[in-house]
Biopython code that builds the backbone (N, CA, C, O; Angstrom):
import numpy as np
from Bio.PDB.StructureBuilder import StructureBuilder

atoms = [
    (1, "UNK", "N", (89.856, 90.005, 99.215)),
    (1, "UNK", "CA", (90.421, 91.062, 100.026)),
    (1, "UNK", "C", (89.274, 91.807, 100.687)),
    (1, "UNK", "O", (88.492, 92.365, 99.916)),
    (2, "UNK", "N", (89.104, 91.881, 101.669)),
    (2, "UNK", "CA", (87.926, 92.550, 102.594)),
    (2, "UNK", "C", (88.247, 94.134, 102.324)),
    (2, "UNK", "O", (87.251, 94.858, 102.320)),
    (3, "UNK", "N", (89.546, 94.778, 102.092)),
    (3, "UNK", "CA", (89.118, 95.799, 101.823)),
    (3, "UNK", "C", (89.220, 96.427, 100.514)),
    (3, "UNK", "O", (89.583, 97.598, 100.408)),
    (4, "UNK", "N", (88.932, 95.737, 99.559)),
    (4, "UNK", "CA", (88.876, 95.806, 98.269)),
    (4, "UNK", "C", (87.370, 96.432, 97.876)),
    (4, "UNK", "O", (87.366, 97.024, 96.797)),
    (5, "UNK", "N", (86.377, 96.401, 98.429)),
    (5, "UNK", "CA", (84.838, 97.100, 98.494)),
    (5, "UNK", "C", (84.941, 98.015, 98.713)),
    (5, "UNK", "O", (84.539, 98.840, 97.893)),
    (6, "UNK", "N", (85.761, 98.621, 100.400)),
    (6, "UNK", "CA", (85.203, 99.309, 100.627)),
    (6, "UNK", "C", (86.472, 100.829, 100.410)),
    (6, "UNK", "O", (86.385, 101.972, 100.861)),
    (7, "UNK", "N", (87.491, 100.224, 99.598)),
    (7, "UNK", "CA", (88.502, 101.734, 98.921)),
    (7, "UNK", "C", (89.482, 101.662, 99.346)),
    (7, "UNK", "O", (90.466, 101.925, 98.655)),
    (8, "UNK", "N", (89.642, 101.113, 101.210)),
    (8, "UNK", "CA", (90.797, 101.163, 101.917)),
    (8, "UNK", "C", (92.189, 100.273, 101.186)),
    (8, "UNK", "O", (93.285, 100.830, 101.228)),
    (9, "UNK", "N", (92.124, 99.504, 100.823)),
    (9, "UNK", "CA", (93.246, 99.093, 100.006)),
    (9, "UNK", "C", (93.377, 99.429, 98.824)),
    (9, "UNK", "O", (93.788, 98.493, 98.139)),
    (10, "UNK", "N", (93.144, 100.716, 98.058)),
    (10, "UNK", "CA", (93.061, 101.344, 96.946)),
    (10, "UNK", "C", (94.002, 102.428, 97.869)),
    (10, "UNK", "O", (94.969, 102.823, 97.218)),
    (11, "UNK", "N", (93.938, 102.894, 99.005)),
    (11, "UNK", "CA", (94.832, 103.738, 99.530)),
    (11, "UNK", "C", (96.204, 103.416, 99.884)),
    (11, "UNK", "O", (97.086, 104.275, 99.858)),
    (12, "UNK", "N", (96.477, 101.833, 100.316)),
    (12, "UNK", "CA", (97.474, 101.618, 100.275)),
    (12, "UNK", "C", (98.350, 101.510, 98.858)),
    (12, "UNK", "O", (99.489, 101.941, 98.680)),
    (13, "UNK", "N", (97.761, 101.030, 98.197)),
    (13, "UNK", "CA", (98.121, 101.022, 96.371)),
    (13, "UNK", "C", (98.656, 102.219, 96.294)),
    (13, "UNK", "O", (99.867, 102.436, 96.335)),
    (14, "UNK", "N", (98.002, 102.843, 96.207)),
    (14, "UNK", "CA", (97.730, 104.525, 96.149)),
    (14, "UNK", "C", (99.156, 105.119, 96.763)),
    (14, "UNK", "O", (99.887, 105.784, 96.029)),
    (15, "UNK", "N", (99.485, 104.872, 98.018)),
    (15, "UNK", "CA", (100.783, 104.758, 98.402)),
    (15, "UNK", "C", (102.146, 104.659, 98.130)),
    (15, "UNK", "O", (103.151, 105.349, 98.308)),
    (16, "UNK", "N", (101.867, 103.609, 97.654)),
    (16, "UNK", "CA", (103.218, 102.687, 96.432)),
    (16, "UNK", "C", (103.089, 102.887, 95.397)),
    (16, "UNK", "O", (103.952, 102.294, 94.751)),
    (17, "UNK", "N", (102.162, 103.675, 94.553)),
    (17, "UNK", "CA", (102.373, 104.285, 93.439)),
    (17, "UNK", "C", (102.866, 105.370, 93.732)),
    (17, "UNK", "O", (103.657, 105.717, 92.855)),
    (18, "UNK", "N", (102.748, 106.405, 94.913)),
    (18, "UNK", "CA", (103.109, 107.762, 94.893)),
    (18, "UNK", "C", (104.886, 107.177, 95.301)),
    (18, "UNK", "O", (105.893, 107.326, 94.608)),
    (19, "UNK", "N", (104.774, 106.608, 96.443)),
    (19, "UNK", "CA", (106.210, 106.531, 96.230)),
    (19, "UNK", "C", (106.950, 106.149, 94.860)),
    (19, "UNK", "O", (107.802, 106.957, 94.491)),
    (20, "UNK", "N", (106.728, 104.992, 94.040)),
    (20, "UNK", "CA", (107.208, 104.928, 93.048)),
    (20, "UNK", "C", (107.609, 106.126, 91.873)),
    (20, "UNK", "O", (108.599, 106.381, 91.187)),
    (21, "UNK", "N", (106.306, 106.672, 92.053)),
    (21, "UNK", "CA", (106.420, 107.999, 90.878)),
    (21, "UNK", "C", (107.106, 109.386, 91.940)),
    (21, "UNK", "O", (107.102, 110.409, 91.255)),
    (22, "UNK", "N", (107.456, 109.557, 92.836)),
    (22, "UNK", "CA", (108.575, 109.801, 93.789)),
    (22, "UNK", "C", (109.482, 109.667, 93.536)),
    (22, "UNK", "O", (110.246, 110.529, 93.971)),
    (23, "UNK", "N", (109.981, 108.785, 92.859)),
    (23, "UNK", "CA", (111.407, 108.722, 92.718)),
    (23, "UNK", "C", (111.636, 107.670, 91.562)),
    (23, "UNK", "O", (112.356, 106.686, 91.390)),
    (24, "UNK", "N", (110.472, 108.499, 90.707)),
    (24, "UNK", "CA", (110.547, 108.456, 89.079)),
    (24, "UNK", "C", (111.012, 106.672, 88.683)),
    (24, "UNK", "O", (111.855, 106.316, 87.860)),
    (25, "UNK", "N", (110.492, 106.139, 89.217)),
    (25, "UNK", "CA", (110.420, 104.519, 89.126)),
    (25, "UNK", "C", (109.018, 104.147, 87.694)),
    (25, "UNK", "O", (108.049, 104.894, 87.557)),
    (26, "UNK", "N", (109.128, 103.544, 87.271)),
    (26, "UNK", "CA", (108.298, 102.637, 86.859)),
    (26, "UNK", "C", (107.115, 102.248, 87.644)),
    (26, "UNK", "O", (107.431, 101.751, 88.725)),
    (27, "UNK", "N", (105.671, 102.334, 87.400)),
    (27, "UNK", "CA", (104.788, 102.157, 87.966)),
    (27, "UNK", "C", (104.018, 100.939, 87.153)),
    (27, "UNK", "O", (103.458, 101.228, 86.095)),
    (28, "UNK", "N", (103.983, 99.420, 87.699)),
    (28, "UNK", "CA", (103.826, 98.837, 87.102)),
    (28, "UNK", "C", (103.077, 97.696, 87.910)),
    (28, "UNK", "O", (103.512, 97.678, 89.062)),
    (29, "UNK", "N", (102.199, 96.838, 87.718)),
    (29, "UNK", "CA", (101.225, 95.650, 88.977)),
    (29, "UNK", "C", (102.628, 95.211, 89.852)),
    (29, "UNK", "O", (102.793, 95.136, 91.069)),
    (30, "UNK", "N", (103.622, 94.937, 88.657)),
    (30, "UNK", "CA", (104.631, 93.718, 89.156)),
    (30, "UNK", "C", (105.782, 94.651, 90.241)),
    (30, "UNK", "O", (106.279, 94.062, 91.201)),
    (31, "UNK", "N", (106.049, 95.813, 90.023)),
    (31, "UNK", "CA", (106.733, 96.917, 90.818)),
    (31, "UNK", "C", (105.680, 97.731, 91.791)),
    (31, "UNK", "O", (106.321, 98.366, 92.629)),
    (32, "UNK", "N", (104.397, 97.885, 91.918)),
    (32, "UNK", "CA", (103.640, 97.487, 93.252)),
    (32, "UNK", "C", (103.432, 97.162, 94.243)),
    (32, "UNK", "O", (103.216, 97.615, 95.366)),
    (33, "UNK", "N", (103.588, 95.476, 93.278)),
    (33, "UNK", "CA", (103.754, 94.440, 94.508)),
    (33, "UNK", "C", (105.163, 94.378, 95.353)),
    (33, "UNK", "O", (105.430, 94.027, 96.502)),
    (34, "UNK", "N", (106.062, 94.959, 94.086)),
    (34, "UNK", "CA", (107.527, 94.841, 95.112)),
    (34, "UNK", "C", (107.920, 96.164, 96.002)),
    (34, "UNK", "O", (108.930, 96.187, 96.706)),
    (35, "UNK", "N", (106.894, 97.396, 95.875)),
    (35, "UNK", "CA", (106.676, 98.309, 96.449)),
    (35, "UNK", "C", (106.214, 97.966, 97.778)),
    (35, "UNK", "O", (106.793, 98.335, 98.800)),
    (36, "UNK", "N", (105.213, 97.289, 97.756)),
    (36, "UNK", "CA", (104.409, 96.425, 99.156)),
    (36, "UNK", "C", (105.364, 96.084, 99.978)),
    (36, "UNK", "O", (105.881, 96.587, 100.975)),
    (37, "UNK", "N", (105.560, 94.686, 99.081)),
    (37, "UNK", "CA", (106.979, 94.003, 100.022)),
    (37, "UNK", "C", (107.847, 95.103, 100.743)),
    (37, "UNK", "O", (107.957, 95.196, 101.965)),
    (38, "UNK", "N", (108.445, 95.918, 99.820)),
    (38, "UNK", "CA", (109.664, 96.742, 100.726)),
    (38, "UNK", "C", (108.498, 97.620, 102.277)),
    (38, "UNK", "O", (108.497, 97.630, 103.508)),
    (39, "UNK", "N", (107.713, 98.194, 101.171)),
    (39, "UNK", "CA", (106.587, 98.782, 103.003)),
    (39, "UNK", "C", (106.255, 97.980, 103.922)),
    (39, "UNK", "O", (105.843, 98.462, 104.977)),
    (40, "UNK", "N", (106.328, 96.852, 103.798)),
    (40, "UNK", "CA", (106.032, 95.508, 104.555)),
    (40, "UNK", "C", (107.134, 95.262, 105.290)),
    (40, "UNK", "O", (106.919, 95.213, 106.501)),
    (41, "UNK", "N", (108.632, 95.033, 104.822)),
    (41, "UNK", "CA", (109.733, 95.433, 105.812)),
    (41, "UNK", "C", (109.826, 96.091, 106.527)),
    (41, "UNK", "O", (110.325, 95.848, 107.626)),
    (42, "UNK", "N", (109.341, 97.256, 106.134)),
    (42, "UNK", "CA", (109.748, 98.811, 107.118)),
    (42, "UNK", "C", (109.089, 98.312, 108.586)),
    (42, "UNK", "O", (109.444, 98.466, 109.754)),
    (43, "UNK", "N", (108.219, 97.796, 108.092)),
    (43, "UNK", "CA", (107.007, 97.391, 109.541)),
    (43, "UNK", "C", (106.196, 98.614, 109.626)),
    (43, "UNK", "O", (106.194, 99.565, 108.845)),
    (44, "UNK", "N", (105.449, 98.425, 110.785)),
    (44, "UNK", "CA", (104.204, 98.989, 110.981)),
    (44, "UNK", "C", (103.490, 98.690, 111.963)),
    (44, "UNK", "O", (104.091, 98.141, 112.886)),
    (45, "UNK", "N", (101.982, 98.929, 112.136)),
    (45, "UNK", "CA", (100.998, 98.084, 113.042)),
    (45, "UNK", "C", (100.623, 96.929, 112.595)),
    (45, "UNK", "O", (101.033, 96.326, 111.604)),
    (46, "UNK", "N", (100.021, 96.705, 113.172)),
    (46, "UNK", "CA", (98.887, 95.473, 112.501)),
    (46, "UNK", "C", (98.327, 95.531, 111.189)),
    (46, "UNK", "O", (98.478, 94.853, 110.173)),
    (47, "UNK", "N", (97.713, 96.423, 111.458)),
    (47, "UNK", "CA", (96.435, 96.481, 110.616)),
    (47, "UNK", "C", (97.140, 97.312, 109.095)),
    (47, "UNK", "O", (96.519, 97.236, 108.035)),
    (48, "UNK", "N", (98.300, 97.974, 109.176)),
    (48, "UNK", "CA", (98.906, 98.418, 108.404)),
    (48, "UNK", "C", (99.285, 97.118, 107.629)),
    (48, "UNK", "O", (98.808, 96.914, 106.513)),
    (49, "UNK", "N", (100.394, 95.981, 108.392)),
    (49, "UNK", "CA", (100.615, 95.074, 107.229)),
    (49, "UNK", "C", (99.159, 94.543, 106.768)),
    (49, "UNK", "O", (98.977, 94.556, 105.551)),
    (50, "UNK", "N", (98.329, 94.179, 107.401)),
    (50, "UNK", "CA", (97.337, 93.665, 107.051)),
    (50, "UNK", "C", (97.015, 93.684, 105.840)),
    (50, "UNK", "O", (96.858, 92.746, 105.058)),
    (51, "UNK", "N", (96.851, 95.510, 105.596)),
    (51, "UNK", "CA", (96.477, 95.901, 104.520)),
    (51, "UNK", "C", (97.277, 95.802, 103.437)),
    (51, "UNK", "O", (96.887, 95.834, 102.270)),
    (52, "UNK", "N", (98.101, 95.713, 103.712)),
    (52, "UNK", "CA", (100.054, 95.874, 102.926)),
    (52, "UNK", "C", (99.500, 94.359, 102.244)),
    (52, "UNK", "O", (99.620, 94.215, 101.027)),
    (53, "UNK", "N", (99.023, 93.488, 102.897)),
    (53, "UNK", "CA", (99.059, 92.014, 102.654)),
    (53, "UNK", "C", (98.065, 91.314, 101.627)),
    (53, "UNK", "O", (98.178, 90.434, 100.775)),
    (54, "UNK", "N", (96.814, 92.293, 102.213)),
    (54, "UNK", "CA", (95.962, 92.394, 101.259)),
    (54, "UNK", "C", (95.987, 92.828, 100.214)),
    (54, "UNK", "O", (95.438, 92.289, 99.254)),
    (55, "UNK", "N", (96.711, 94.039, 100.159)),
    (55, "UNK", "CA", (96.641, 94.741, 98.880)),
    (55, "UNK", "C", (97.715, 93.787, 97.833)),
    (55, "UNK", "O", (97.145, 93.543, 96.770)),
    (56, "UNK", "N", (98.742, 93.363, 97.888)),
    (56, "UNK", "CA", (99.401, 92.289, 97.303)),
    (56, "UNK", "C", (98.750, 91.314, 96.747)),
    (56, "UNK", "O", (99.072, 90.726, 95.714)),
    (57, "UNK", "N", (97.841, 91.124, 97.405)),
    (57, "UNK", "CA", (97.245, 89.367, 96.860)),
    (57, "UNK", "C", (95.980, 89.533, 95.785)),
    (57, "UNK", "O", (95.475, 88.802, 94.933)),
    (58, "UNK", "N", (95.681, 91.202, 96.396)),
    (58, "UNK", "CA", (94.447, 91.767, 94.805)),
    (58, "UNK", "C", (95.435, 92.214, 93.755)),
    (58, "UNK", "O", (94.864, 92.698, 92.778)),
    (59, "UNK", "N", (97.216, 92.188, 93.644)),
    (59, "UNK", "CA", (97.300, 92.697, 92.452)),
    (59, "UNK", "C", (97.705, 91.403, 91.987)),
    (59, "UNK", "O", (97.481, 91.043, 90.831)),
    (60, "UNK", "N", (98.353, 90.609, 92.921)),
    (60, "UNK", "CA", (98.838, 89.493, 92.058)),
    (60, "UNK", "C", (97.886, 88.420, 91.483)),
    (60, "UNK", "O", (98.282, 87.390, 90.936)),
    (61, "UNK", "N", (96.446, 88.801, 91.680)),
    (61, "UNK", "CA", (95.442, 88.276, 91.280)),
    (61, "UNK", "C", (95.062, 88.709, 89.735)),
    (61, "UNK", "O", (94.284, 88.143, 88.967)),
    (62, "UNK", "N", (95.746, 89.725, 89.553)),
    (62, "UNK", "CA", (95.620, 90.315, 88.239)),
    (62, "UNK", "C", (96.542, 88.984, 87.272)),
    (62, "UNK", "O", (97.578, 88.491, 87.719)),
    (63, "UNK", "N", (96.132, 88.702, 86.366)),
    (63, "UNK", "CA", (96.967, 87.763, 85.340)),
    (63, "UNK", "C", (97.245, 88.569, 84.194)),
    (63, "UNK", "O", (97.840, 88.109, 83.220)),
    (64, "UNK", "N", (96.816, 89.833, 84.267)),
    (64, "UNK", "CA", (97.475, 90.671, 82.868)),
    (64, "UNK", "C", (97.212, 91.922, 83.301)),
    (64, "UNK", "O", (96.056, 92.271, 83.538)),
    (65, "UNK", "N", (98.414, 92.853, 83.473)),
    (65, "UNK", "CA", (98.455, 93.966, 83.480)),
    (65, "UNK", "C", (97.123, 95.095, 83.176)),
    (65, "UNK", "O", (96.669, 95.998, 83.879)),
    (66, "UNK", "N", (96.739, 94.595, 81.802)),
    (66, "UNK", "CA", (95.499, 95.288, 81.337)),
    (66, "UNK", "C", (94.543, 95.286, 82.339)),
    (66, "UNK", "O", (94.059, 96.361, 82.693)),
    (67, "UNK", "N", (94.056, 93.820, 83.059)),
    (67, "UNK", "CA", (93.396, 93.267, 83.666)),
    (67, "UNK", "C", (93.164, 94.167, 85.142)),
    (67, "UNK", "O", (92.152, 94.062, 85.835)),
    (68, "UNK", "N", (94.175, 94.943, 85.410)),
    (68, "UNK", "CA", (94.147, 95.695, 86.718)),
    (68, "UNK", "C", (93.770, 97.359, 86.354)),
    (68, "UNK", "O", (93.160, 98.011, 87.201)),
    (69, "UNK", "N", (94.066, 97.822, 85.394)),
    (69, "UNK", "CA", (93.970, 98.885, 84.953)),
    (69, "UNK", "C", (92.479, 99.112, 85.347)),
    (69, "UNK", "O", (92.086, 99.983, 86.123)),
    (70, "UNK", "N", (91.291, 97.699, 84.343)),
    (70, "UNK", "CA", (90.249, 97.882, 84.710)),
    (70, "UNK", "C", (89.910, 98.132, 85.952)),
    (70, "UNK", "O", (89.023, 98.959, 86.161)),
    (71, "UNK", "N", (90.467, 97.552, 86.883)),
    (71, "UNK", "CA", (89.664, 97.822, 88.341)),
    (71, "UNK", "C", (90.497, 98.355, 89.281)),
    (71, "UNK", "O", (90.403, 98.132, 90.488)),
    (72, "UNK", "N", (91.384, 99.117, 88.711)),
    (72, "UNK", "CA", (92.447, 100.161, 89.439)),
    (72, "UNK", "C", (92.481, 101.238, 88.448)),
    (72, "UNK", "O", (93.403, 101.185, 87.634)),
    (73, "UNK", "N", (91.664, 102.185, 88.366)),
    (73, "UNK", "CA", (91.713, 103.047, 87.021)),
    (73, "UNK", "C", (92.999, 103.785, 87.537)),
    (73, "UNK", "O", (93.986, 103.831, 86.804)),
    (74, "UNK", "N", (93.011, 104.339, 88.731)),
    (74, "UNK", "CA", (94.022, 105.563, 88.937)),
    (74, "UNK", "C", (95.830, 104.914, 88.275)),
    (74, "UNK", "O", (96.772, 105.651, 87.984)),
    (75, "UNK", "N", (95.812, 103.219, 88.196)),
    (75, "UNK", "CA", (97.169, 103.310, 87.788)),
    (75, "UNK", "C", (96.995, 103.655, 85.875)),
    (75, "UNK", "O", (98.022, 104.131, 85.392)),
    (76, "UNK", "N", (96.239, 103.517, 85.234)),
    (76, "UNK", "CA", (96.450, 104.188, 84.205)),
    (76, "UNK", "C", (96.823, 105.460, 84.391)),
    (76, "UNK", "O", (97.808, 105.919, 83.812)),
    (77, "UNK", "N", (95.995, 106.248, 85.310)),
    (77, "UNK", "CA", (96.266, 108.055, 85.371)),
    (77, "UNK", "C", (97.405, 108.070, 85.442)),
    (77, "UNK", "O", (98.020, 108.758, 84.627)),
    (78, "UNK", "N", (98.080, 107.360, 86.388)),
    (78, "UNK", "CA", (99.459, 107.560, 86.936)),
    (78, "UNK", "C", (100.266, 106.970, 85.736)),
    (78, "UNK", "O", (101.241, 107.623, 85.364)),
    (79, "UNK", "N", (100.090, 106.288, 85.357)),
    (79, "UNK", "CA", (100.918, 105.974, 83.574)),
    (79, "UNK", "C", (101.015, 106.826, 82.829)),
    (79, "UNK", "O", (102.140, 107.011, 82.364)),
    (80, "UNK", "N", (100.222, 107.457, 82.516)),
    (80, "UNK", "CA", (99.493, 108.845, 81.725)),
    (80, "UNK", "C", (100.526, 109.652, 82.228)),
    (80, "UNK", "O", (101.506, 109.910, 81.529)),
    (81, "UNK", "N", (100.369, 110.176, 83.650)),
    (81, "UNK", "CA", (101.575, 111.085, 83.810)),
    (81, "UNK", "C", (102.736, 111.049, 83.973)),
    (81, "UNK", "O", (103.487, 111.967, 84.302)),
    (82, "UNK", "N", (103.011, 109.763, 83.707)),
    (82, "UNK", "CA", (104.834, 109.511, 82.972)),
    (82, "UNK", "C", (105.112, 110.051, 81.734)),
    (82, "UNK", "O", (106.231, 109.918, 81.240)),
]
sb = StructureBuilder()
sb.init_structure("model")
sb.init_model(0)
sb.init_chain("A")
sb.init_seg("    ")
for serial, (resi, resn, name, xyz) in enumerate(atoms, 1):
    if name == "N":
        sb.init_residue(resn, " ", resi, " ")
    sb.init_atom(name, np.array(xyz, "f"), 0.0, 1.0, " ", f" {name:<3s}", serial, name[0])
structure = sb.get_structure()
């Protein structure tokens, strides 16, 4: 993911967790990714799905939940404050 270095797809994440915890959902890699998808319908620009697209393919790269925590600290925080 090209913008996995440099934070910008930590903002889209970032996104779909706030919506999720918005409306008191489950915040979870696998409800994320289906967070994406639905922002990915809505449409957008370009560069918006882009990122939408990217950011999907760094979580589903995760093979264990734990596994993302490490390199997504903020979704623990956001667990924490459930």
């Amino acid at each position: 993911m090209s913008n996995h270095h440099d934070g910008k797809g930590h903002v889209i994440i970032g996104e779909a967790a706030l919506s999720l915890a918005l409306g008191e959902k489950e915040i979870s890699v696998q409800s994320l990714i289906a967070e994406l998808g639905s922002m990915a319908q809505a449409g957008g620009s370009d560069n918006r799905l882009t990122e939408i697209s990217e950011a999907r393919c760094l979580l589903k790269s995760f093979h264990e939940p734990d596994q993302a925590v490490r390199y997504l600290p903020y979704l623990q925080t956001s667990a924490d404050l459930n």
